[in-house]
C-alpha positions, 0 to 999 in steps of 0.5 A, a space after each residue: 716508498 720515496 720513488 713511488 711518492 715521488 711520482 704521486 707529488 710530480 703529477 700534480 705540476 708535472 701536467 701543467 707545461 704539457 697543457 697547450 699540447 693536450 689543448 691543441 691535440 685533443 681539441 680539449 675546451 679550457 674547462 676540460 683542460 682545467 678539469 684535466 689537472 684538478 680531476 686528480 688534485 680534488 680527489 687527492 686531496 678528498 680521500 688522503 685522510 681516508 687512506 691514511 686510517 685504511 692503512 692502519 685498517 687493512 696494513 700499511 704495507 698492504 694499502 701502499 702497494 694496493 694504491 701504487 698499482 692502481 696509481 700505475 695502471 691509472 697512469 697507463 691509461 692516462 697516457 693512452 687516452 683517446 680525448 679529454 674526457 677519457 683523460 679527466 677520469 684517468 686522473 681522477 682514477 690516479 688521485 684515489 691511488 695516490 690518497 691510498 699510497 702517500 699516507 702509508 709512507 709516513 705511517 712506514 717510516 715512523 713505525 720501521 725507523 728510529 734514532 737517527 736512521 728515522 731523522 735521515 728517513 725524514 728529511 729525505 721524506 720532506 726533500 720530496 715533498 717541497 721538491 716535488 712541485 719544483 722538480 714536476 715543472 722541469 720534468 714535465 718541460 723535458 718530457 713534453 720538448 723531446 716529444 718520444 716517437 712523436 707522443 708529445 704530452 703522454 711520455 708525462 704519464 706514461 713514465 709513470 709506468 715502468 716506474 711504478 711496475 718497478 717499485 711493486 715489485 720491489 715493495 712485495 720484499 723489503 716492505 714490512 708485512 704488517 697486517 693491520 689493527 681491525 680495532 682501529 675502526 674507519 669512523 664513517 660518520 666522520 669519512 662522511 662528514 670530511 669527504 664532502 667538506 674537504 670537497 666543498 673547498 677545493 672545487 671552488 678553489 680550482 674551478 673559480 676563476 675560469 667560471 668567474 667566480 659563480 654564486 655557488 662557488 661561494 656557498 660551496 665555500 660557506 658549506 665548507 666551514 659549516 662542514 668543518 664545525 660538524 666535523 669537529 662536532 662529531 669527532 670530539 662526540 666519538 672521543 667522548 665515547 672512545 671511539 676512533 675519530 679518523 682525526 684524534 683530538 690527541 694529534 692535534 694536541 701535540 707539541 707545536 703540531 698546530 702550529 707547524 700545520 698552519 706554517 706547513 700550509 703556508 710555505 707549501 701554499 706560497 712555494 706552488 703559487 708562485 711557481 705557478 704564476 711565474 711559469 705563466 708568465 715566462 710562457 705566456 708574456 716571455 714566449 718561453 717553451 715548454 723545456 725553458 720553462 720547465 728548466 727556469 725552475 730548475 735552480 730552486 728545485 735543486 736548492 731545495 733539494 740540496 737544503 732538504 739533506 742537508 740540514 740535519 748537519 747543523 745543532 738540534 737546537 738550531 732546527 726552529 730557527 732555521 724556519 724563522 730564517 729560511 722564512 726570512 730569506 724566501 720573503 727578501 728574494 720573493 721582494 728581489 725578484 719582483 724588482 728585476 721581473 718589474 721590467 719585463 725583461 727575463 731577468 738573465 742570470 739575476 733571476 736564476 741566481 735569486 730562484 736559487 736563493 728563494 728556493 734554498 729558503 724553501 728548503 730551510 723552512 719546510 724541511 726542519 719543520 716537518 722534522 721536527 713536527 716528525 720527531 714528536 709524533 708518537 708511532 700509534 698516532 703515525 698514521 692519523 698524523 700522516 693523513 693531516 700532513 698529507 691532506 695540508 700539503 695537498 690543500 696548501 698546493 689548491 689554495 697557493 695556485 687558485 689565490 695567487 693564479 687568480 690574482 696574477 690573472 686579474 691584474 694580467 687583464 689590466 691593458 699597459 704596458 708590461 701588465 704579466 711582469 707587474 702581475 708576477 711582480 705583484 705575486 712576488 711581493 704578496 708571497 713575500 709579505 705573507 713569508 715575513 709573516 710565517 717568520 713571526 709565527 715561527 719563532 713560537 716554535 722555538 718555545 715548544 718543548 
């Protein structure tokens, strides 16, 4: 289920090294290079919680498999196309499998694993996760430098396939054969509600800076918190009623799980932003290539990796401390490395070595977050927990890159000396001002019983 998952997280970053090669091969405009990459992110991020209660509809097991097929064969056809627009509806095509596949996952381990084999299935869950966005860039710079048979960007879908060929198949035997809770009910009213809302939302996010922020991106905006409002509206009508709202009142009632999704979105939202913004930086004002950028990531993607298995180890009453510390650490590296980038040098061995250290704070953050949000949820409400998560992890990443990629491209225009070191500088100082403040927010999880 990981290495499908996997697959699902790394093509969200693994596509944006390989964008000046799509550009240059298949004559792509900048608004189809951008629709390239959003194409998957919004419907993603649109129907993830619409997976989630059709896995516990149709069988978890059932819906990962359905979704992993149709992510593998998408991934094909990526890989294939023959222009731009072919490529933009493959992508999309790709998102509605990942929504349909990634929210089984968690619904799985929470109702296959308990005790200390569902904390080890947690953290190896969360270490793709926060890794997935780090490790996508050097995936992505690796496969589009070797340049396979002289295919240069398509390896970056097309490896999808042998992958995803290999784990259907072995998910038809070791995956529990559940066949679903008909009684459960899908909740149309509030698909119809949320569909539209989460999609007011991001397109703007993802569309605004290359259509200069138009006036109907900002209504979309505005619809989109009318569009929350109805759907609260509605699904505390249905509850009233006992129904099945797609997003029970009782999930987001949980200990501390509040309060870990606003944090959750944070970090993720602060980890994808910068990533972003440096790897603009180190190609475009640096001249990095696509392997040298992909590998400058490196560090903090094995970091966080690193840290992500390994803090269970340390005492259970630790966990909500090591958020507020991980915290900690991710703003005073962002502050270190925005002094040694200030320059416009590479920032040699400093900066690999603070990539390090910023990705271990990731890594602290993220990881005893989600498990101990994990370990509270109780399993009937695995899957509606599961499609918050993912929906948050999905968002988080739109918003990190459409605020801190706006910001560092507005100041990237200002004509001096050194304007992209000052731009990834500045990113790096806002990320950290806002990880200081995820720090304070964090020590009311030590209160939560």
């Amino acid at each position: 289920m990981l290495i499908a998952m996997f697959m699902a997280v790394l093509d969200v970053a693994v596509v944006n090294v390989a964008l000046p090669t799509i550009h240059n091969e298949l004559h792509a405009t900048g608004a189809g290079l951008q629709l390239s990459v959003s194409g998957y992110t919004i419907t993603y991020a649109v129907l993830i919680v619409t997976g989630a209660r059709l896995g516990d509809l149709w069988g978890h097991g059932r819906m990962f498999r359905a979704g992993l097929a149709l992510f593998t064969a998408a991934s094909l056809a990526c890989g294939l196309a023959p222009d731009i627009g072919g490529l933009i509806a493959f992508r999309g095509l790709q998102g509605v499998g990942a929504a349909a596949m990634v929210p089984q996952v968690l619904s799985i381990i929470q109702r296959t694993f308990s005790g200390p084999a569902r904390m080890r299935a947690t953290s190896m869950y969360t270490a793709v996760i926060a890794g997935g966005a780090a490790v996508g860039q050097v995936v992505g710079g690796l496969l589009v430098s070797a340049n396979l048979f002289g295919s240069t960007w398509r390896p970056a879908f097309l490896v999808n396939v042998p992958i995803g060929l290999a784990a259907l198949v072995i998910s038809g035997r070791v995956l529990p054969k559940d066949r679903g809770e008909p009684g459960r009910g899908l909740d149309p009213v509030g698909v119809a509600v949320l569909t539209p809302t989460v999609l007011a939302f991001v397109v703007p996010l993802v569309l605004g800076h290359d259509e200069h922020w138009p006036l109907w991106g900002w209504l979309l905006l505005a619809a989109s918190a009318l569009g929350v409002a109805a759907f609260v509206t509605v699904e505390r009508r249905l509850e009233r009623r006992r129904g099945t709202p797609i997003i029970p009142g009782r999930t987001l009632a949980l200990p501390g799980f509040a309060l870990s999704i606003g944090l959750m979105f944070l970090v993720m939202a602060v980890m994808t932003g910068m990533f972003f913004a440096l790897t603009l930086h180190l190609q475009g004002a640096l001249g990095f290539s696509a392997l040298d950028a992909g590998l400058a990531g490196a560090p903090a993607a094995g970091a966080i990796f690193v840290v992500s298995m390994r803090w269970r180890r340390l005492p259970a009453r630790w966990y909500p401390w090591l958020v507020v510390a991980g915290l900690v650490v991710v703003a005073l590296s962002s502050f270190a490395l925005a002094g040694v980038l200030h320059g416009g040098t590479t920032g040699g061995l400093a900066r690999w070595i603070l990539q390090a250290v910023n990705g271990a704070g990731l890594g602290l953050a993220y990881s005893p977050l989600l498990g101990v949000m994990l370990s509270r949820i109780p399993v009937s409400d695995a899957a509606d927990a599961s499609g918050v998560i993912s929906t948050t992890a999905q968002v988080s990443q739109v918003v990190g890159i459409a605020t801190f990629g706006t910001l560092f491209l507005n100041l990237l225009a200002q004509a001096h000396l050194h304007a992209s070191a000052h731009a990834v500088s500045a990113v790096l100082v806002v990320a950290g001002a806002i990880a200081l403040l995820g720090a304070l927010l964090a020590i009311r999880l030590s209160r939560v019983r």
